[in-house]
C-alpha positions as CSV (number, residue, x, y, z in Angstrom):
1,X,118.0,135.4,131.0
2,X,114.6,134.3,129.7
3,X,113.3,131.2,129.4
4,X,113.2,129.1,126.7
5,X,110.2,127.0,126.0
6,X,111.2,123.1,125.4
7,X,111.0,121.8,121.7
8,X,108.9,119.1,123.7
9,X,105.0,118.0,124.4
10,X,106.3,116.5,127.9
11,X,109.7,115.1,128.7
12,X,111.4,112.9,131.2
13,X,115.0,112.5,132.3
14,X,116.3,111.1,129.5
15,X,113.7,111.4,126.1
16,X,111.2,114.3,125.5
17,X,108.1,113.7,123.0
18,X,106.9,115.5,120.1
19,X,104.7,115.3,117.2
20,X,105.3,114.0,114.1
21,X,106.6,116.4,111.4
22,X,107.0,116.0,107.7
23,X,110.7,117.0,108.1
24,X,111.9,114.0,110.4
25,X,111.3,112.4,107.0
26,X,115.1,111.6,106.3
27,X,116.3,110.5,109.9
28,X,113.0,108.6,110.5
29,X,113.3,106.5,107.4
30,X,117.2,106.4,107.4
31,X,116.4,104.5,111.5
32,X,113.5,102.2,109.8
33,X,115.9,100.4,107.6
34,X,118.6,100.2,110.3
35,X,116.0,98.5,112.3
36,X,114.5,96.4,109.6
37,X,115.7,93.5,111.3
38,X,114.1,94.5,114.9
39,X,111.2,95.4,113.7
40,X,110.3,91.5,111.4
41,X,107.7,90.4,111.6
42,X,106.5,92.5,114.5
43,X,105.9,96.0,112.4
44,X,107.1,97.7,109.4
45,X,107.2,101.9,110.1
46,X,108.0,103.9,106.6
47,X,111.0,103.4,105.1
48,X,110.6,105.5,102.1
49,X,110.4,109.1,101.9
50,X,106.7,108.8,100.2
51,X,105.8,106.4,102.5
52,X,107.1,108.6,105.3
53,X,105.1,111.6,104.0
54,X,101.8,109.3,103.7
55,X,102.0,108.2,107.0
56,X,103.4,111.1,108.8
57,X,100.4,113.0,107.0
58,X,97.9,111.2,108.2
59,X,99.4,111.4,111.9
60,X,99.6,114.8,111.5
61,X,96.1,115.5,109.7
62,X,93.5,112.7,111.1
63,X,92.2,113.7,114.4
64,X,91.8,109.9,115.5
65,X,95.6,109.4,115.4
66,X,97.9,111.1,117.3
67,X,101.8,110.5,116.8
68,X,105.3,110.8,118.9
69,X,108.6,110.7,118.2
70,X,110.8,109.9,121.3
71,X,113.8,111.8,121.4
72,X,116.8,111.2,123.1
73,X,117.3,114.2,124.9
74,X,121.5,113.7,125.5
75,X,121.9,113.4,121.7
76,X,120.4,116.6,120.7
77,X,117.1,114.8,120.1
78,X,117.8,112.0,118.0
79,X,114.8,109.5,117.0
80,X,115.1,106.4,119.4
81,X,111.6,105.3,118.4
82,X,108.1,106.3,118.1
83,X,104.4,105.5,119.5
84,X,101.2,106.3,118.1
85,X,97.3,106.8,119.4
86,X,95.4,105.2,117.0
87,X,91.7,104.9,116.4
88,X,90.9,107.5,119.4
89,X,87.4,107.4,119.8
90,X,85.8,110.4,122.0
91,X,82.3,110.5,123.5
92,X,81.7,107.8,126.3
93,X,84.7,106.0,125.1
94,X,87.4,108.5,125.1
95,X,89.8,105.3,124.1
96,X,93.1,105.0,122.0
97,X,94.9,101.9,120.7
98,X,98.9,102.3,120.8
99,X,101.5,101.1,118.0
100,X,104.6,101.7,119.0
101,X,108.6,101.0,118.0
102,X,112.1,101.3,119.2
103,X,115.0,102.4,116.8
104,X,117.9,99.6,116.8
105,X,119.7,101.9,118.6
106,X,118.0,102.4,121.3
107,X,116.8,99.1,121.9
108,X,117.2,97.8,125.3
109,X,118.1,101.0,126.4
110,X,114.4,102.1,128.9
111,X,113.9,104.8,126.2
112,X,110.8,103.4,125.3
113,X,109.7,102.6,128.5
114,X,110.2,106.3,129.6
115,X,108.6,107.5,126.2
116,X,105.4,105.1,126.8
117,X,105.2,106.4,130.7
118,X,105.2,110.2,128.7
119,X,102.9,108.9,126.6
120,X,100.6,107.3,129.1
121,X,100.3,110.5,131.4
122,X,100.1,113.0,128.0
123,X,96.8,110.5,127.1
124,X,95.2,110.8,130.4
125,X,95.9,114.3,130.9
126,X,95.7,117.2,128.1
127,X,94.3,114.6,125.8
128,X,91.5,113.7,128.3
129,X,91.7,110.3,127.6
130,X,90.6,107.1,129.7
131,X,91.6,104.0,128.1
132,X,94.4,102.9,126.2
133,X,95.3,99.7,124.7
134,X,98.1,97.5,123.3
135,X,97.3,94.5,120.5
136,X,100.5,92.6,120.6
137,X,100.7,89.3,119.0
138,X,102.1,86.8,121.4
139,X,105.6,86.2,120.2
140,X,106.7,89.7,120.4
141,X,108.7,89.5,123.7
142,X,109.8,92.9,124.2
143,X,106.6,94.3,122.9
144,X,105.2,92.5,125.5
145,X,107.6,93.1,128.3
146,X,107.1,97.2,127.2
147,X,103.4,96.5,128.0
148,X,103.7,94.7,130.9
149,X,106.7,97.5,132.8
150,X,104.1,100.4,131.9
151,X,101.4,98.8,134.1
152,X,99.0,97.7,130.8
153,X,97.0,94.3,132.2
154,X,96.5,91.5,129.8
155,X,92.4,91.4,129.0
156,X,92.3,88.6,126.3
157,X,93.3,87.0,123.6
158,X,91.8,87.7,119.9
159,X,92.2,85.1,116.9
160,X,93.3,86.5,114.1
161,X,92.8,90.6,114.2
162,X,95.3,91.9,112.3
163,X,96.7,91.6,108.5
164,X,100.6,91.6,109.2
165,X,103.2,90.4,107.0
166,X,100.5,88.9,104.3
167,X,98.6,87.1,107.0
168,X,96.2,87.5,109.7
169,X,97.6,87.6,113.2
170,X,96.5,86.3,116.5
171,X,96.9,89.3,119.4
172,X,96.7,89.6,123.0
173,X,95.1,92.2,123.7
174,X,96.7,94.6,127.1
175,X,95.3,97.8,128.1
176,X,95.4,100.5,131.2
177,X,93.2,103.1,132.5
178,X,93.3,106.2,134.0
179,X,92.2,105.0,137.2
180,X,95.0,102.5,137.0
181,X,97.5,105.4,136.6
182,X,96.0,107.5,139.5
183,X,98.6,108.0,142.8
184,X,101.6,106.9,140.4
């Protein structure tokens, strides 16, 4: 029998990662607005099939993004969230900065955790990265906690660095290495 290659970048025992494509359009948005409530004030993904197209597009396009869906491997792939590499700088930085959210779904359920370790080890190997960092701001427990379980140390604090939700947002600012990841 031959083998057949996996629909997946890198997978784990439960979720498997791909890209972004502009025909996960209808279950992406259609899991957005179920998670509506999850996701205020924290984040707000597409939830519209033009927005979906403009920002799948620009994953799929830009070369200093790079985007995942995490897909539940059990349930014939279904979305249970999605994390991005944004702003990846090459050169002697060879840094990304990660957005990333759970599906209601599957929150609370380690998908994300396992899709973030996928993540993590996809960053520092074929994509030749070496640092990677998480802005959260500080009331965002699980965001937080996500950070924290996937070995990212807190660096610092920074006063109002993002426009969220019609205002500027303070962030703590968590990040990880590849050193940091080396042995695991």
């Amino acid at each position: 029998m031959p083998h057949t290659a996996s629909r997946y970048l890198t997978e784990g025992a439960r979720v498997g990662l791909r890209h972004f494509t502009l025909a996960d359009g209808a279950e992406f948005t259609s899991r957005a607005r179920e998670s509506k409530d999850l996701h205020h004030p924290w984040l707000f993904p597409p939830d519209s099939t033009a927005a979906y197209a403009a920002y799948a597009g620009r994953l799929i396009e830009d070369r200093t993004k790079a985007g995942f869906l995490v897909c539940e491997k059990e349930a014939d792939g279904a979305l249970a969230g999605f994390i991005n590499i944004n702003n990846i700088v090459e050169g002697g930085f060879l840094c990304g900065a990660l957005g990333y959210g759970a599906f209601a779904h599957a929150a609370g359920r380690g998908l994300m955790r396992e899709g973030l370790h996928l993540v993590v080890r996809y960053a520092f190997g074929p994509m030749r990265l070496h640092r990677l960092e998480i802005n959260v701001q500080p009331g965002n427990a699980a965001s937080i906690a996500l950070a924290r379980a996937c070995g990212f140390r807190l660096e610092g604090f920074s006063p109002k660095m993002l426009f969220i939700d019609g205002a500027w947002r303070d962030h703590e600012r968590w990040a990880l290495t590849s050193e940091m990841t080396a042995g695991r």
